[in-house]
Backbone as CSV, one residue per row, in Angstrom:
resi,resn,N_x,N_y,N_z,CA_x,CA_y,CA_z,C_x,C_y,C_z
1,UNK,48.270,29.250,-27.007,46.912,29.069,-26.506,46.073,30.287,-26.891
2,UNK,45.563,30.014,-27.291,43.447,31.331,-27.715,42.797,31.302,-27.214
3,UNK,42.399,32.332,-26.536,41.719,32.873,-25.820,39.952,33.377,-26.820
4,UNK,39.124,32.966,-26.020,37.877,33.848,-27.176,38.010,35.265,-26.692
5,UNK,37.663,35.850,-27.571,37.277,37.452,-27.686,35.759,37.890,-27.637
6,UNK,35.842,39.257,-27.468,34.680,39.843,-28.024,34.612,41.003,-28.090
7,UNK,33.803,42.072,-28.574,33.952,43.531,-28.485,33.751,44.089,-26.779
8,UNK,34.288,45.468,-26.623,34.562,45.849,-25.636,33.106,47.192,-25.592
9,UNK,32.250,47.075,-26.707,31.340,48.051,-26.607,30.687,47.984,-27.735
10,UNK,29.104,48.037,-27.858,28.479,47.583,-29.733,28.867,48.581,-30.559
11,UNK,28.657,48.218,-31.832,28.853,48.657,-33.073,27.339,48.953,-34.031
12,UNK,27.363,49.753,-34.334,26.242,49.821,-35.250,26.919,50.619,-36.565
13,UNK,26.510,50.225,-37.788,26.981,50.140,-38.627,25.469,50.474,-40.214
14,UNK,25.660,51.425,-40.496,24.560,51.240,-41.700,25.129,51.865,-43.508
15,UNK,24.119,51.597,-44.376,24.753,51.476,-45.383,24.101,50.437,-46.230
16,UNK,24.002,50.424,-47.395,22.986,49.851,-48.447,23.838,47.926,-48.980
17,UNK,23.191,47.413,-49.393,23.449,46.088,-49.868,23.800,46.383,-51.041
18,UNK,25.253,45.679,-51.499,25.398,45.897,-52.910,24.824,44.907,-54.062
19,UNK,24.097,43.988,-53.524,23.307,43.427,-54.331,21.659,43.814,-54.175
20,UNK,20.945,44.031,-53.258,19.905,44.049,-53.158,19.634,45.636,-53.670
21,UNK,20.159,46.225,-53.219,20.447,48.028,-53.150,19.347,48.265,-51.898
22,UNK,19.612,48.029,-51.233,18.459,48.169,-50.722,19.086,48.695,-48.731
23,UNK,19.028,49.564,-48.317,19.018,50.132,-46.618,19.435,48.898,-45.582
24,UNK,20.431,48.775,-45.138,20.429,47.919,-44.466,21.185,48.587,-42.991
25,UNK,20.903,48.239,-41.734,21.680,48.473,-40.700,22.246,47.042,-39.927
26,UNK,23.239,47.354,-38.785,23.826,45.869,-38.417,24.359,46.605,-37.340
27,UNK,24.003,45.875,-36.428,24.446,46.479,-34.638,25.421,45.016,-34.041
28,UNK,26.574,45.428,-33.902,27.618,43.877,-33.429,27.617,44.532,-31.851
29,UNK,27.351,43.394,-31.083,26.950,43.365,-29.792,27.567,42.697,-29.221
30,UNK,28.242,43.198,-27.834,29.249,42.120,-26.964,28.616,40.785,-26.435
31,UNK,28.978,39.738,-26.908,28.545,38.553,-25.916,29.307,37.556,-25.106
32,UNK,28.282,36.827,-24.233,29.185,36.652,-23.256,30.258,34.963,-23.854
33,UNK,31.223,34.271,-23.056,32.009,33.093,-23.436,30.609,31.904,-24.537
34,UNK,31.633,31.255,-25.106,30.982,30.084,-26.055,29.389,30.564,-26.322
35,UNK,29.613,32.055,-26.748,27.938,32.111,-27.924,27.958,31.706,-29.230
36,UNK,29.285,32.053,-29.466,29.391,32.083,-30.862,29.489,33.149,-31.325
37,UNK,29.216,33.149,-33.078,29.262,34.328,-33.767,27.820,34.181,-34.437
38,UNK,26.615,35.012,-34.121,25.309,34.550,-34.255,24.713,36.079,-34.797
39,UNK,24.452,35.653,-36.484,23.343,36.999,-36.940,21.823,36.389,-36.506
40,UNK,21.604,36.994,-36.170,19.919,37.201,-35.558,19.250,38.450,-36.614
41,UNK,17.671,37.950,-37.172,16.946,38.789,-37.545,16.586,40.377,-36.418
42,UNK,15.931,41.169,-37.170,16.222,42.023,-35.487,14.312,42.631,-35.705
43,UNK,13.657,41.643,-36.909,12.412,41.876,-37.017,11.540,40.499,-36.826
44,UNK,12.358,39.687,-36.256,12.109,38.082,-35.794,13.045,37.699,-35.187
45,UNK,13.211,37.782,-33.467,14.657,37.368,-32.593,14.480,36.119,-32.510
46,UNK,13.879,35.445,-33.126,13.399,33.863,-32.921,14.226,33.320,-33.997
47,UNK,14.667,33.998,-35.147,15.405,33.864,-36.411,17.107,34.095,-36.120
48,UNK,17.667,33.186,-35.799,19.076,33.257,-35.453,19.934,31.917,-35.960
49,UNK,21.268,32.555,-36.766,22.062,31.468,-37.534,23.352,31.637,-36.680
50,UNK,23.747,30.476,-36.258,24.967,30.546,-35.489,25.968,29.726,-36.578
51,UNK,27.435,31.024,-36.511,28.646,31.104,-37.139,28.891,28.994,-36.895
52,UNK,29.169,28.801,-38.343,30.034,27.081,-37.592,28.855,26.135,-37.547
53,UNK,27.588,26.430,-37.423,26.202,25.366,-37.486,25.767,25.199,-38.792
54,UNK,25.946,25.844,-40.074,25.634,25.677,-41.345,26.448,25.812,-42.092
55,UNK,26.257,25.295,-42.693,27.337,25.793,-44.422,26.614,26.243,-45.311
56,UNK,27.296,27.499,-45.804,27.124,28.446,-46.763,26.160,28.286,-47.813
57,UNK,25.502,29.094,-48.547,24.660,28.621,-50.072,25.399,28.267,-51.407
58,UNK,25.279,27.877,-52.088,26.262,27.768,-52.920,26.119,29.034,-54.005
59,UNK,26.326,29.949,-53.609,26.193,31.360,-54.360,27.826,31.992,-54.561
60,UNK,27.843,32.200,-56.002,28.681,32.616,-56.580,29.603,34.036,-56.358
61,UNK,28.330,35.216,-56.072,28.781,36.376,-55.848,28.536,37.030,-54.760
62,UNK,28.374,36.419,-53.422,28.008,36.315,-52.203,28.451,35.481,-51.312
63,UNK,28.276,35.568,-49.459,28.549,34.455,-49.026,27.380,34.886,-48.259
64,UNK,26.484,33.426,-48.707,24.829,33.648,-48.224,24.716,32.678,-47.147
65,UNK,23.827,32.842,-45.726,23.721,31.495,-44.637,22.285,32.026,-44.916
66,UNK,21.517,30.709,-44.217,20.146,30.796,-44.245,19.908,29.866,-43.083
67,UNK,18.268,29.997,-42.814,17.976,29.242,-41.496,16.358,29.772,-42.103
68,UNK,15.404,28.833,-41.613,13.909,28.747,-41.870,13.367,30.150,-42.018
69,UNK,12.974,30.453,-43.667,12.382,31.849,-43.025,12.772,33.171,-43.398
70,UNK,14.392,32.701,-43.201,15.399,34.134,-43.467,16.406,33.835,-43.661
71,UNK,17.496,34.806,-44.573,18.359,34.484,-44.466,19.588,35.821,-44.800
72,UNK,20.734,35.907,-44.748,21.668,36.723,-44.887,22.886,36.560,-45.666
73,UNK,22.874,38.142,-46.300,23.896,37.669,-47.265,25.011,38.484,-47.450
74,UNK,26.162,38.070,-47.937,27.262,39.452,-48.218,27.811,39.491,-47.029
75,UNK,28.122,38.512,-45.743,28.746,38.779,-45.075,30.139,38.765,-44.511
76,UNK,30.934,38.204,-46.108,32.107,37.709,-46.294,33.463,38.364,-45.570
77,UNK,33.346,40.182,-46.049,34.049,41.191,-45.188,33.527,41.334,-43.723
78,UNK,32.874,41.438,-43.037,32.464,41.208,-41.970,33.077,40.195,-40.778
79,UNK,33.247,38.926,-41.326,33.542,37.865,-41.298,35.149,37.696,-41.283
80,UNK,35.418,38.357,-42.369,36.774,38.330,-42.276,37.362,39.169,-41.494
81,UNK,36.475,40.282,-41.121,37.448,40.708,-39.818,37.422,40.567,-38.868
82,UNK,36.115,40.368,-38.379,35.679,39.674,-37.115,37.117,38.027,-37.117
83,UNK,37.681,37.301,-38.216,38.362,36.046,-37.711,39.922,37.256,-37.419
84,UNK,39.952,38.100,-38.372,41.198,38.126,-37.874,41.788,39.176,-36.631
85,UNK,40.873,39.275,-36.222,40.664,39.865,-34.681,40.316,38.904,-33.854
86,UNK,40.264,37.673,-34.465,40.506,36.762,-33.371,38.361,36.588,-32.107
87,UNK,37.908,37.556,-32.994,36.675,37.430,-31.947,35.603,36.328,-32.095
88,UNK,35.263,35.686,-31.569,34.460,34.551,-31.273,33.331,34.839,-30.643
89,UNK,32.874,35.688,-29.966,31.352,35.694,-29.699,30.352,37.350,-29.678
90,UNK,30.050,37.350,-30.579,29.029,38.597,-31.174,27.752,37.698,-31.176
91,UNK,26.935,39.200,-30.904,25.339,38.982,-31.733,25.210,39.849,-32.790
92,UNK,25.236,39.719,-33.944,25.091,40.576,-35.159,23.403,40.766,-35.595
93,UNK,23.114,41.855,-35.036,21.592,42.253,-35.450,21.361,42.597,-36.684
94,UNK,20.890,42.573,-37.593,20.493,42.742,-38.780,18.867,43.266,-39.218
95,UNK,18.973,44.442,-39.874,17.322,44.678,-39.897,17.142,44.374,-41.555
96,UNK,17.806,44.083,-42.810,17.533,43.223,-43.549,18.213,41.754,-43.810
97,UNK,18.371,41.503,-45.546,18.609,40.358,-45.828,20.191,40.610,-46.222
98,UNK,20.784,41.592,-45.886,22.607,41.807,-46.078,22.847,43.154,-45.806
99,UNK,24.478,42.276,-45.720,25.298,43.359,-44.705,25.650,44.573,-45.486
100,UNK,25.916,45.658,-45.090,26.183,46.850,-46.080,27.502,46.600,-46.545
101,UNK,27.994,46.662,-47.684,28.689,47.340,-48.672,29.707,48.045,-47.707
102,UNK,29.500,49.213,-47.331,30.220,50.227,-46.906,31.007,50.732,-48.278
103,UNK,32.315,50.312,-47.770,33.909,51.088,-49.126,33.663,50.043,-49.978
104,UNK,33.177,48.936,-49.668,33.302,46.969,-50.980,34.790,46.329,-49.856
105,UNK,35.296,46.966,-48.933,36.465,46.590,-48.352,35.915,45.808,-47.356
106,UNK,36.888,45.418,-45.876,37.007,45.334,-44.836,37.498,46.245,-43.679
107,UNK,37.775,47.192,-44.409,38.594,48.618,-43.625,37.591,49.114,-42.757
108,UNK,36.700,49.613,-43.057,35.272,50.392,-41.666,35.284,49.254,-40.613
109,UNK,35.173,48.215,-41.044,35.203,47.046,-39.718,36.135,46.930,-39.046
110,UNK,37.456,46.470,-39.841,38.668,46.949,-38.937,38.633,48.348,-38.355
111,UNK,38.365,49.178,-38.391,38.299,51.006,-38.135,37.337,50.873,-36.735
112,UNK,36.159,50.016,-37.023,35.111,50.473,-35.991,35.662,49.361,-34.485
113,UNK,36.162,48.259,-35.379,36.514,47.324,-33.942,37.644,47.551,-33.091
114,UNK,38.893,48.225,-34.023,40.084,49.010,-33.363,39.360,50.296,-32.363
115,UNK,38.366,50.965,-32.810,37.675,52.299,-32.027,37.168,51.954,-30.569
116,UNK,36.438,50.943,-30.907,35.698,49.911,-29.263,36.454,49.545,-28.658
117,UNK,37.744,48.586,-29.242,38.290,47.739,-28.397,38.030,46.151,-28.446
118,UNK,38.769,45.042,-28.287,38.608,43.626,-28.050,38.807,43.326,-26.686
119,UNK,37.777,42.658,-25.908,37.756,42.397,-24.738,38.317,40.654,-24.604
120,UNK,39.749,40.116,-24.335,39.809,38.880,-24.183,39.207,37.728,-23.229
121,UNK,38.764,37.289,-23.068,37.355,36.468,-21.836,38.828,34.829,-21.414
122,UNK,37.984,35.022,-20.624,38.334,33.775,-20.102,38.900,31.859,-20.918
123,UNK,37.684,31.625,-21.548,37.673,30.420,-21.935,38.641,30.304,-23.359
124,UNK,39.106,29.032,-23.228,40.045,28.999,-24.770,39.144,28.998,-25.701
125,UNK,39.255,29.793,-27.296,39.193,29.002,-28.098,39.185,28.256,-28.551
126,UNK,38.242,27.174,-29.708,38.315,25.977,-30.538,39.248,26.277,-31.586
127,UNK,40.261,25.325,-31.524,41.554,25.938,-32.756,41.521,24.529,-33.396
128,UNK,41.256,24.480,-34.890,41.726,23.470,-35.544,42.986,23.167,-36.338
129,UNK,43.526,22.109,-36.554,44.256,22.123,-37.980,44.314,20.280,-38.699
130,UNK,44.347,19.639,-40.040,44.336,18.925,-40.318,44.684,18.296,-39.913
131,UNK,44.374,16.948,-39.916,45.504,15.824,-39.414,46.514,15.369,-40.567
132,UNK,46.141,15.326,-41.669,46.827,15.316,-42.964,46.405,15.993,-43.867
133,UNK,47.133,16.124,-45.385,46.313,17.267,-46.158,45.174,17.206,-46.660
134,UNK,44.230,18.344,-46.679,42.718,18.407,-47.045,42.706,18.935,-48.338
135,UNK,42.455,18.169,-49.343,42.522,18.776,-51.020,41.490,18.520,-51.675
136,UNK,40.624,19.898,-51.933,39.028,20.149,-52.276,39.575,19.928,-53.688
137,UNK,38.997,19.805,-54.797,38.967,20.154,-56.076,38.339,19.795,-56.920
138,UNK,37.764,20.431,-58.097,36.875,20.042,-59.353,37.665,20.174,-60.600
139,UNK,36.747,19.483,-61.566,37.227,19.330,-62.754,37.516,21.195,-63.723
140,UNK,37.121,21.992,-63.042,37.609,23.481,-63.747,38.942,23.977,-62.955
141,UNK,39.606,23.390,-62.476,40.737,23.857,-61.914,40.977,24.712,-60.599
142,UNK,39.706,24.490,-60.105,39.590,25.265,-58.528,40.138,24.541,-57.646
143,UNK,40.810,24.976,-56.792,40.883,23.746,-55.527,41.446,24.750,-54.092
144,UNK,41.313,24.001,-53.098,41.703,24.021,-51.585,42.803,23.304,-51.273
145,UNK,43.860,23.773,-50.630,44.980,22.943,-50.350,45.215,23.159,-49.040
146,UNK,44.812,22.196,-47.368,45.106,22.600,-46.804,45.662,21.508,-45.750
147,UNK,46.572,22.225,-45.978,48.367,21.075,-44.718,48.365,21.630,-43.209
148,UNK,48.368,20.520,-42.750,48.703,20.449,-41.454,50.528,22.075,-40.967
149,UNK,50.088,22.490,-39.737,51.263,23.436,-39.469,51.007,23.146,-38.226
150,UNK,52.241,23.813,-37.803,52.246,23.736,-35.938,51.623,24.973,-35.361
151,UNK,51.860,26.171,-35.984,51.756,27.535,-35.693,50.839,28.499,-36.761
152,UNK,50.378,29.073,-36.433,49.547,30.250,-38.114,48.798,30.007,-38.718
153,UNK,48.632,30.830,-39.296,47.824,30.386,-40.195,48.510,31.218,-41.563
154,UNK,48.865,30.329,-42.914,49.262,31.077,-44.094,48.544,31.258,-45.655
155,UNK,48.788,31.989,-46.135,47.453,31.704,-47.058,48.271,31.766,-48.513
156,UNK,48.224,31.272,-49.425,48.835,31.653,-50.737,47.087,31.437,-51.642
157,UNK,47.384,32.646,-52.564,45.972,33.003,-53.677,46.616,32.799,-55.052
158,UNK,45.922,31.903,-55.509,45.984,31.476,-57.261,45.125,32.269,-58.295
159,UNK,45.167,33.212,-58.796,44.025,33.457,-59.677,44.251,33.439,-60.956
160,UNK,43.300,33.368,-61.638,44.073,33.617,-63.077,42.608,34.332,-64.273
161,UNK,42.810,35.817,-63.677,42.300,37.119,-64.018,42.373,36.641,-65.576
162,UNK,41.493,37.510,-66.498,41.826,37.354,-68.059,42.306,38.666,-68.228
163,UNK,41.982,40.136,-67.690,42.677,41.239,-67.801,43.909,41.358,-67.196
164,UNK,44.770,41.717,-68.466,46.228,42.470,-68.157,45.787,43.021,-67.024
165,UNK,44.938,44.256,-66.794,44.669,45.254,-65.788,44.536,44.748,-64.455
166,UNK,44.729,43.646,-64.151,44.270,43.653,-62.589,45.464,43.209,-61.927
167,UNK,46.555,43.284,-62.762,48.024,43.146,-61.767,48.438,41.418,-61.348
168,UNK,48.553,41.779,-60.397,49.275,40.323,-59.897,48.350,39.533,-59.435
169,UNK,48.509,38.191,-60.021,47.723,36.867,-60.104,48.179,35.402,-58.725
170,UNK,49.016,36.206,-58.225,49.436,35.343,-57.019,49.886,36.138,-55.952
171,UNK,49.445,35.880,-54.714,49.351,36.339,-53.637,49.567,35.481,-52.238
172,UNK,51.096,36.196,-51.175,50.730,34.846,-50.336,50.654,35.994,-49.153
173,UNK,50.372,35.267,-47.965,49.853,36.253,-46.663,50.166,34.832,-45.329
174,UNK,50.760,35.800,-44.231,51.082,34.933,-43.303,50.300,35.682,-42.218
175,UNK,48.758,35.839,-42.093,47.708,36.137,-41.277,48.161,36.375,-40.066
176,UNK,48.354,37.459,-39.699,48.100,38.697,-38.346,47.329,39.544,-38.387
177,UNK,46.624,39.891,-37.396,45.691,41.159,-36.799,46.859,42.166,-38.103
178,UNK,47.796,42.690,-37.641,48.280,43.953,-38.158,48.098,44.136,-39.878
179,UNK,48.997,42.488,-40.357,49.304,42.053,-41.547,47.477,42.257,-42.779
180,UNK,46.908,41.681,-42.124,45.393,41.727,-42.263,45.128,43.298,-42.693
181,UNK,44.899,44.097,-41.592,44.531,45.581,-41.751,45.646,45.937,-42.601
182,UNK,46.429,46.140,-42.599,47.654,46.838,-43.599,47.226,46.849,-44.970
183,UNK,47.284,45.314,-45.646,47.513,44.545,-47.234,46.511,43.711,-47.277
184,UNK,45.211,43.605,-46.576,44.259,42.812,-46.858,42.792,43.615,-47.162
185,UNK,42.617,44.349,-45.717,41.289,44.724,-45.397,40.718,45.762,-46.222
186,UNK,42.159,46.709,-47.112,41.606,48.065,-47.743,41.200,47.430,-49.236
187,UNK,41.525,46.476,-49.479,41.241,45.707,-51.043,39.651,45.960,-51.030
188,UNK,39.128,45.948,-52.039,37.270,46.398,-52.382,37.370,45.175,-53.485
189,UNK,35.810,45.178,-53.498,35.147,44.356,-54.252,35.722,45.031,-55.883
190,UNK,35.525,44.161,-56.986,35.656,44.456,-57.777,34.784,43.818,-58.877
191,UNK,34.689,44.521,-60.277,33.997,44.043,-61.118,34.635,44.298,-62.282
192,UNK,33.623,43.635,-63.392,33.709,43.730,-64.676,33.351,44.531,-65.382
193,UNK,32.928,45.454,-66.692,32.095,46.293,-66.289,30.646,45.529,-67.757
194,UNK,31.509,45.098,-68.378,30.422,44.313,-69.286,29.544,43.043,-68.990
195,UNK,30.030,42.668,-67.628,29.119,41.854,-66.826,27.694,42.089,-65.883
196,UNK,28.154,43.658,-66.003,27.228,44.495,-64.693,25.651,44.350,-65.725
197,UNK,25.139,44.495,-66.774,23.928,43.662,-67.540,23.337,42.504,-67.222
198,UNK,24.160,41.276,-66.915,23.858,40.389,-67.051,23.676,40.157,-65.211
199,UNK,24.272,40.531,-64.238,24.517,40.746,-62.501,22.578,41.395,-62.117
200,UNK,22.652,42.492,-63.373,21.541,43.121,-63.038,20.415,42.032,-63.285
201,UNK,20.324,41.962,-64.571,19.401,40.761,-64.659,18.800,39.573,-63.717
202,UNK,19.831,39.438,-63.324,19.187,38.719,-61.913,19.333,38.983,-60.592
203,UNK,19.031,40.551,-60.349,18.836,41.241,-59.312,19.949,41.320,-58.610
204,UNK,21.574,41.284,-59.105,22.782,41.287,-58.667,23.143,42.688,-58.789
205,UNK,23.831,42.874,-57.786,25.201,44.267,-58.005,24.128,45.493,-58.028
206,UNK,22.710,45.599,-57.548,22.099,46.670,-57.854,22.608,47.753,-56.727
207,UNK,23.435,47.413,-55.558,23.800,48.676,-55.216,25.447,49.071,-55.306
208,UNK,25.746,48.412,-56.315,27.186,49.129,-56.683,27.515,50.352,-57.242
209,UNK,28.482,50.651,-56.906,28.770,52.038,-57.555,30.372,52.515,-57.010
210,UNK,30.954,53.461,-57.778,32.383,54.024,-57.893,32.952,54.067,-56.840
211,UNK,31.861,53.994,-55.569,32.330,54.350,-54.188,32.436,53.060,-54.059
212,UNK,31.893,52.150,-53.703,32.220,50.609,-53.260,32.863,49.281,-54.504
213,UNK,33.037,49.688,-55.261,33.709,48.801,-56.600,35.022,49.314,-57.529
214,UNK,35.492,48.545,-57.193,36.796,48.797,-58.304,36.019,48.298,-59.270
215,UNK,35.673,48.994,-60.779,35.397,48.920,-61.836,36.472,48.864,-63.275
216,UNK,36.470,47.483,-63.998,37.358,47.118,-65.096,36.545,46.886,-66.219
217,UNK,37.108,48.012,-67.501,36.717,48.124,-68.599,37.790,47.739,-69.031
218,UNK,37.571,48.239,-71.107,38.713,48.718,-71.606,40.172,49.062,-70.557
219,UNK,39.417,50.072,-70.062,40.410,50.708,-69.041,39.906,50.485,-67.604
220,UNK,40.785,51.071,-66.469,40.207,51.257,-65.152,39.160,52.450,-64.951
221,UNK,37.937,52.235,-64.267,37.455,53.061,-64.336,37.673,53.750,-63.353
222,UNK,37.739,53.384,-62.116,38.374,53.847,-60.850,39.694,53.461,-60.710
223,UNK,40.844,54.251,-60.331,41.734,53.913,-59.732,41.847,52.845,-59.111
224,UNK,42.691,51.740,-58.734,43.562,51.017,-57.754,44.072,52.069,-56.299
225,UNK,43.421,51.590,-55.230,43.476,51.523,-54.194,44.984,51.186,-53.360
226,UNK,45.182,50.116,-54.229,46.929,49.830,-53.406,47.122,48.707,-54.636
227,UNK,48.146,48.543,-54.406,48.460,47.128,-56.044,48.360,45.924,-55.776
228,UNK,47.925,45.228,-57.030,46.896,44.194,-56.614,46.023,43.931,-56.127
229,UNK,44.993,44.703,-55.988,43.946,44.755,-55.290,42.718,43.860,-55.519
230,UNK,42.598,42.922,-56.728,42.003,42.389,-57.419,42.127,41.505,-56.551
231,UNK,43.745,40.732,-56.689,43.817,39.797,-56.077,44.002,38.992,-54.377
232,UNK,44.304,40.565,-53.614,44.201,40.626,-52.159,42.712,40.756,-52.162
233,UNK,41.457,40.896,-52.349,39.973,41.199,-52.193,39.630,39.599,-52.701
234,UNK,40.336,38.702,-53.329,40.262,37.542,-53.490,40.597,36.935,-52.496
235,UNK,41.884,37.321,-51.507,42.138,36.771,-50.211,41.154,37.012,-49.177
236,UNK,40.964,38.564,-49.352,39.612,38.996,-47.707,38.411,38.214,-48.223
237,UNK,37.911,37.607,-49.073,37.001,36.931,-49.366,37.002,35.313,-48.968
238,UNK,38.125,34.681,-49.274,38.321,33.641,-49.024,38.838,33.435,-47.039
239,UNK,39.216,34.637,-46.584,39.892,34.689,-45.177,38.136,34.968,-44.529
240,UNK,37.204,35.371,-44.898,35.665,36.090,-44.640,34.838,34.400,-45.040
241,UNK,35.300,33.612,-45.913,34.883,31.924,-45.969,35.213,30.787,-45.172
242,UNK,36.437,31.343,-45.007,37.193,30.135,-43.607,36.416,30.502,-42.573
243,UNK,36.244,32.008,-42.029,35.406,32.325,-41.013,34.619,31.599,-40.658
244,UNK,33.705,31.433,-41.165,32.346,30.648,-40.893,32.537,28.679,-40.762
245,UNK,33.757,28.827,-40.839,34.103,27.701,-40.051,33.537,27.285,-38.477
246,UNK,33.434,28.618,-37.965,33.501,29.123,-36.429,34.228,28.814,-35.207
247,UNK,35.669,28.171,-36.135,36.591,28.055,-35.167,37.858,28.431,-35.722
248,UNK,38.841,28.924,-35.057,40.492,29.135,-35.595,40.865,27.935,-36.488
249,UNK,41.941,28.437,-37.210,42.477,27.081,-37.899,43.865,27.579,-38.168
250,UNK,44.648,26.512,-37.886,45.869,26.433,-37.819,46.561,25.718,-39.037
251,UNK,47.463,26.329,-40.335,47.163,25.425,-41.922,48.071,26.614,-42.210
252,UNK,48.438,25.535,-42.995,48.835,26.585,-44.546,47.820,26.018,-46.027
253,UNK,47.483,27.293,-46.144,46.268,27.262,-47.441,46.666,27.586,-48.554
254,UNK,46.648,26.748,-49.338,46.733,27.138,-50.833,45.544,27.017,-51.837
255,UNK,45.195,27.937,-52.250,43.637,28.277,-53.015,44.087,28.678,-54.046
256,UNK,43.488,27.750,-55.342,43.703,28.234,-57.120,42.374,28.222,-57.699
257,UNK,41.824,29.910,-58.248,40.759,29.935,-58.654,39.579,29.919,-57.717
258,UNK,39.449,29.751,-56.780,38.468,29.603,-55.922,37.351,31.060,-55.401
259,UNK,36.115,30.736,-55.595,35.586,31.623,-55.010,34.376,31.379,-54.239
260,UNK,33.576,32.219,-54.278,32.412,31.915,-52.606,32.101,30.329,-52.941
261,UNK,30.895,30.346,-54.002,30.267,29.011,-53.976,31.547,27.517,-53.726
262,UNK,33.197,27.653,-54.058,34.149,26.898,-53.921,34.575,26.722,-52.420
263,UNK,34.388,28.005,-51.711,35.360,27.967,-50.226,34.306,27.268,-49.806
264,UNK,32.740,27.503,-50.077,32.139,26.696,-48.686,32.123,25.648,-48.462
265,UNK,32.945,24.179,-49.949,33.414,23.798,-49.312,33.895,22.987,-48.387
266,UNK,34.888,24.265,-47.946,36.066,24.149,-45.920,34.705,23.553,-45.185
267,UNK,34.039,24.437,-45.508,32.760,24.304,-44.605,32.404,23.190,-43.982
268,UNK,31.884,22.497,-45.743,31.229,21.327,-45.775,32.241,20.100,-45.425
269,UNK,33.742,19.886,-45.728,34.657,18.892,-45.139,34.180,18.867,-43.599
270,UNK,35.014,20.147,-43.096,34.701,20.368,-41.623,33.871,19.646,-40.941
271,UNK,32.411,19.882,-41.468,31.383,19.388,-40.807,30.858,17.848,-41.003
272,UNK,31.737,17.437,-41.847,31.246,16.069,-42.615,32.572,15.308,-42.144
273,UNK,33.496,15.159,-42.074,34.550,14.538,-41.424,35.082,15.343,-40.112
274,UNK,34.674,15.450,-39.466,35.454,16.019,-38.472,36.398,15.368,-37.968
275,UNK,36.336,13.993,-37.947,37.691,13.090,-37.395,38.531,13.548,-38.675
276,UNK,38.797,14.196,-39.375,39.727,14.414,-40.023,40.866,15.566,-39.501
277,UNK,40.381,15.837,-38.569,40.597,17.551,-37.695,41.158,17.194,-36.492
278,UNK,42.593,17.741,-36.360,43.118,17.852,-34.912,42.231,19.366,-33.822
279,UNK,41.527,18.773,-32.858,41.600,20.278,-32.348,42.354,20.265,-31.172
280,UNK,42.659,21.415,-31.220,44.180,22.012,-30.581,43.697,23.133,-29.317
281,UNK,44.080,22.406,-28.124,43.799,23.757,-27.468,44.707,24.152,-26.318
């Protein structure tokens, strides 16, 4: 049985957008049973997207929500740690259009929510899992594979990198709080580096840099962080997409090739068949 969560004291958090480049701050605020997980503008409180009420944009190098007006982006790491801490009801203030960057990881989030504390509340959680298997897929070889389980949640990652350099191309993870922070959360964003021209061009990646990006040339330009890192930052991305489900899910996942504009999606099944969904409580 799941219990909802929430923080035990706010968070404020600042640090630039790695796409916009641009100042951004984000204050995560305790709230009370069944709010949700809700970013609110914090220069229009009338402007609020609740976690689980929309599905995603279909943006490639982002995970963008929107609502009349405004919208937010890059909140994929965020997201992913907020699910695997299990917390269910924040107000995430935001004074722009995305979340900071920080390391390109999930590690400061795990760091700042271990520092506060998780306060467990009263009411259960919404826990899902299939009733039979859910299999997303397109004609380029992406897909979602997700089977019914009794217990967990497990994840196996398909990628198939074109550089030798980025290590191992398959990845599986049997999702815990601990398992998460250990081999998930320190993975960073990563790039290309002959792509960063064409990112710019359309106002992408303008606040990247050595500190928040694993960078791949010829060679590495930065070190590796821990091994495989390419392809675990492919998992905190896709574990930061299930999120916005806005409920637990109980599955074993198998994902080949998949990235933002692909996971959302979970999203879109979710919300479009829901009789397809045991919920479990």
């Amino acid at each position: 049985m799941v219990f909802q969560k929430t923080l035990q004291a706010p968070i404020v958090m600042q640090g630039i957008g790695v796409h916009a480049g641009i100042a951004s701050t984000i204050e995560l605020r305790p709230a009370p049973e069944n709010t949700g997980i809700v970013f609110i503008n914090i220069h229009n409180l009338k402007q609020r997207i609740r976690i689980g009420s929309v599905v995603p944009d279909a943006a490639m190098h982002a995970t963008v929500i929107k609502t009349d007006g405004w919208h937010v982006s890059t909140i994929e790491h965020l997201m992913a740690a907020l699910w695997a801490f299990g917390i269910t009801n924040l107000e995430i203030l935001v004074t722009g259009t995305e979340v900071p960057i920080l390391d390109g990881s999930a590690l400061l989030f795990c760091h700042e929510i271990r520092r506060v504390g998780v306060a467990q509340q009263q009411q259960h959680a919404i826990t899902i899992s299939p009733k039979e298997d859910v299999v997303l897929a397109d004609d380029r070889g992406r897909s979602l594979v997700i089977k019914p389980a009794r217990e967990g949640l497990s994840i196996t990652y398909i990628a198939d990198f074109k550089s030798p350099l980025v290590g191992e191309r398959t990845f599986a993870l049997g999702l815990t709080t601990e398992c998460f922070e250990q081999v998930v959360a320190p993975a960073r964003t990563f790039g290309f580096l002959d792509q960063l021209p064409l990112l710019r061009q359309y106002n992408l990646a303008r606040g990247t840099s050595l500190g928040n990006t694993l960078v791949i040339g010829d060679d590495m330009i930065n070190p590796m962080r821990l091994p495989g890192e390419c392809i675990r930052h492919k998992m905190l991305d896709l574990i930061g997409d299930m999120g916005l489900l806005g409920v637990s899910l109980v599955a074993n996942v198998v994902a080949t090739k998949t990235g933002h504009d692909f996971n959302r999606l979970l999203v879109k099944h979710y919300k479009e068949h829901p009789a397809l969904w045991t919920v479990i409580i």
